[in-house]
C-alpha positions in Angstrom: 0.6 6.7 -13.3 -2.8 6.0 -15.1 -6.2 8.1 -14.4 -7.9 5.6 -12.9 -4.6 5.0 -9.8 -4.6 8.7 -9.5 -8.6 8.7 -8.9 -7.8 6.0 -6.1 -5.0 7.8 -4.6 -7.3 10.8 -4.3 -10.0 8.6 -2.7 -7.3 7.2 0.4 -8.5 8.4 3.6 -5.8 11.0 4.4 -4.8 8.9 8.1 -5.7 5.3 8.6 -5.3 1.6 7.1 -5.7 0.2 4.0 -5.2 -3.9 3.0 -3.4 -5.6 1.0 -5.4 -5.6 -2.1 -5.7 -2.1 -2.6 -2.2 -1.5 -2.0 -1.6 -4.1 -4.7 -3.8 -2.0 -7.1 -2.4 1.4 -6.4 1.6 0.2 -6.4 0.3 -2.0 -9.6 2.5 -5.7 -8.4 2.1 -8.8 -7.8 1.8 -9.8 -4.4 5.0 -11.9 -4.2 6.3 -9.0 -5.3 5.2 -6.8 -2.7 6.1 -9.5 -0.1 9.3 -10.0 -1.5 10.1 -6.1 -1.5 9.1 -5.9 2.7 11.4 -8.7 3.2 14.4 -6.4 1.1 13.5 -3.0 3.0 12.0 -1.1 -0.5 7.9 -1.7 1.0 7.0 -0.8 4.2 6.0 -3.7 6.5 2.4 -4.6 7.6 1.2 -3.4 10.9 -1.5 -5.5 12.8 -4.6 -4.0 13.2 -6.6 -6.8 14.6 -6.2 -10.6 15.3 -6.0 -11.9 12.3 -6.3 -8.4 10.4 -2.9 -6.7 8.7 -3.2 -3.4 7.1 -0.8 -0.6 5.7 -0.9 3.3 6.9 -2.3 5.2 4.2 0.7 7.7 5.0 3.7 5.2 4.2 1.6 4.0 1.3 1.0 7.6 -0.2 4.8 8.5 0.2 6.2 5.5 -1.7 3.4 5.8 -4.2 5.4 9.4 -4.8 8.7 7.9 -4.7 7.8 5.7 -7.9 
């Protein structure tokens, strides 16, 4: 893990939601990647936050982050 994804990690919100794109920058995939690893189990699936809003808990992100 470079610096700069350790200085982001550090900067999550310790509870809450975070989008797609930053989950994208920490894990460091594409986002067909990403989509195609929810659909196999190995990423956590979105969770609906509003309407037309999908986020990630910062939790489930932080864990797999560690798991890598």
């Amino acid at each position: 893990m470079s610096e700069n994804e350790e200085l982001i990690i550090e900067e999550l919100p310790k509870s809450g939601y975070i989008r797609l794109p930053e989950v994208l920058k920490l894990l460091g995939i594409s986002r067909s990647t990403f989509y195609a690893g929810i659909k196999s189990g190995k990423y956590p699936a979105p969770v609906r936050i509003g309407k037309r809003i999908s986020g990630w808990r910062v939790e489930e992100i932080r864990k797999l982050n560690k798991n890598l």
